[in-house]
C-alpha positions as CSV (number, residue, x, y, z in Angstrom):
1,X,8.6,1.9,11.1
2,X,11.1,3.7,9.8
3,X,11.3,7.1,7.8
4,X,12.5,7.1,4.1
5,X,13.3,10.1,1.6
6,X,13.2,9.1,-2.0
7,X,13.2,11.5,-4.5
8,X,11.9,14.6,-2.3
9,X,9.1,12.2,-1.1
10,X,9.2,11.6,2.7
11,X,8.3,7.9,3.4
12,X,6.7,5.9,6.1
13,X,8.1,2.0,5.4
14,X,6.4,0.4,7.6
15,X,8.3,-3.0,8.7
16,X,7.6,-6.6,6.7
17,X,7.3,-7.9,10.4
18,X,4.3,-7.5,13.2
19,X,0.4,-8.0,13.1
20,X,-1.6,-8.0,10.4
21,X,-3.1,-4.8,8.8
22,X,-5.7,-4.6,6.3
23,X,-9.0,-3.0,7.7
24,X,-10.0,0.8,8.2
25,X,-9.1,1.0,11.7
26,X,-5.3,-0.2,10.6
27,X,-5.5,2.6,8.1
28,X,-6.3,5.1,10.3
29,X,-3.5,4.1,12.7
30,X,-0.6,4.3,9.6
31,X,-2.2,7.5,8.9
32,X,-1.6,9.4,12.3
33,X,1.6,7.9,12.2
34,X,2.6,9.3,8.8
35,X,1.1,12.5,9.9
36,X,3.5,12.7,13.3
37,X,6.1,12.0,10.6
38,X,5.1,14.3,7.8
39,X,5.3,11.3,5.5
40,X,3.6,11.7,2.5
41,X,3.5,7.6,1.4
42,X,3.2,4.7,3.3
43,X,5.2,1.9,1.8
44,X,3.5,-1.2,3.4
45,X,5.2,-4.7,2.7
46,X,2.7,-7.4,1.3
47,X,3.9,-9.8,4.2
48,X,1.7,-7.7,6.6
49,X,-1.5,-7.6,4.6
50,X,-4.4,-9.5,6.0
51,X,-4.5,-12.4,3.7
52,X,-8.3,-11.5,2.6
53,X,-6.9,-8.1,1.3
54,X,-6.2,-9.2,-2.3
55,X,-9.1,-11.2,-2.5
56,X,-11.3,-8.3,-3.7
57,X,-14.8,-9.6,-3.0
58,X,-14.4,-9.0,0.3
59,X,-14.0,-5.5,0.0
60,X,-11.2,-5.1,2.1
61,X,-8.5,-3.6,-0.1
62,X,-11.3,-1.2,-1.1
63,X,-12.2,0.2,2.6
64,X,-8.8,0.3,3.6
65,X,-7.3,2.3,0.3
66,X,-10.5,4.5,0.7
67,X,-9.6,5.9,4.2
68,X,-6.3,6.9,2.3
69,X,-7.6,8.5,-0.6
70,X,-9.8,10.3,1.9
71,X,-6.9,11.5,3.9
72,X,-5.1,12.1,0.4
73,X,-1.9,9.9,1.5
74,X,-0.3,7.9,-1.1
75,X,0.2,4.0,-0.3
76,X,2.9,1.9,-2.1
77,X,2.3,-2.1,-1.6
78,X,5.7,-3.7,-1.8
79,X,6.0,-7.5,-2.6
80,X,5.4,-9.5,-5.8
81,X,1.9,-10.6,-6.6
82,X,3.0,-12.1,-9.6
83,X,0.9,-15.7,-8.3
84,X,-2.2,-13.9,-7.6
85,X,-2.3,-11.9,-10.5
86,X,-2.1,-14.4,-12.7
87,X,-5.0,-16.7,-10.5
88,X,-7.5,-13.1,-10.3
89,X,-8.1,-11.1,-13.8
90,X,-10.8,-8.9,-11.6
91,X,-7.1,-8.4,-9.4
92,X,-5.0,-7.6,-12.4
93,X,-7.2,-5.1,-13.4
94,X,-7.3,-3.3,-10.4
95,X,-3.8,-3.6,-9.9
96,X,-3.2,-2.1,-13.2
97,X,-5.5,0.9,-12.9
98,X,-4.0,1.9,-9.5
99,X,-0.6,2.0,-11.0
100,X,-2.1,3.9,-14.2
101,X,-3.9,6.4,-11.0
102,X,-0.5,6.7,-8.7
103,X,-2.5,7.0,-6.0
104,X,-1.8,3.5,-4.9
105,X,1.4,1.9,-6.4
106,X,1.5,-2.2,-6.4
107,X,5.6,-2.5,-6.4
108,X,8.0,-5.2,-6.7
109,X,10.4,-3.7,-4.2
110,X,12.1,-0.3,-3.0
111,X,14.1,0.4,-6.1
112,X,11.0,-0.2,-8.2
113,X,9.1,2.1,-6.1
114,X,11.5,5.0,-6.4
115,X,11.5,4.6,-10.1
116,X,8.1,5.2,-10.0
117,X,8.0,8.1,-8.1
């Protein structure tokens, strides 16, 4: 993991390589770790997601972005999700009201994340 600063936003990128994370536990370990490193957003690469996270039935994405919230920190997924957008309307939706929130950012990459912020 590595600390960013974009924009006046201190940010935890966590790196596209290691186990997977997706459940509240993991959540709760990425927040202590921003905490130590007064981040305040976690950039998390898709290619460490838990590959049941996007599927939404299974209310992982839900748990784990809920123990965020609570701890108010801001989580940006980077990756493209073009594919499984386009096979999950219930997915595009959701996509598209977190981006409309802010408090979760689905992103592309790092440059489309600090245009964001």
């Amino acid at each position: 993991m590595q600390l960013l600063e974009i924009k006046g936003h201190r940010i935890l990128e966590v790196d596209a390589t290691g186990p997977q994370i997706g459940i509240e536990s993991d959540a709760i370990d990425l927040i202590g770790e921003a905490y130590e490193q007064s981040a305040d957003l976690i950039a998390l690469p898709l290619s460490r997601l838990h590959p049941d996270f996007l599927e939404l039935r299974t209310g992982m994405a839900g748990a784990f972005l809920q123990k965020m919230q609570t701890y108010r920190y801001r989580v940006a997924l980077v990756g493209d999700i073009s594919q499984e957008i386009g096979a999950s309307t219930a997915l595009r939706d959701f996509v598209y009201e977190c981006n409309a929130v802010g408090q979760t950012l689905f992103v592309a990459d790092q440059k489309d994340l600090a245009s964001r912020l």
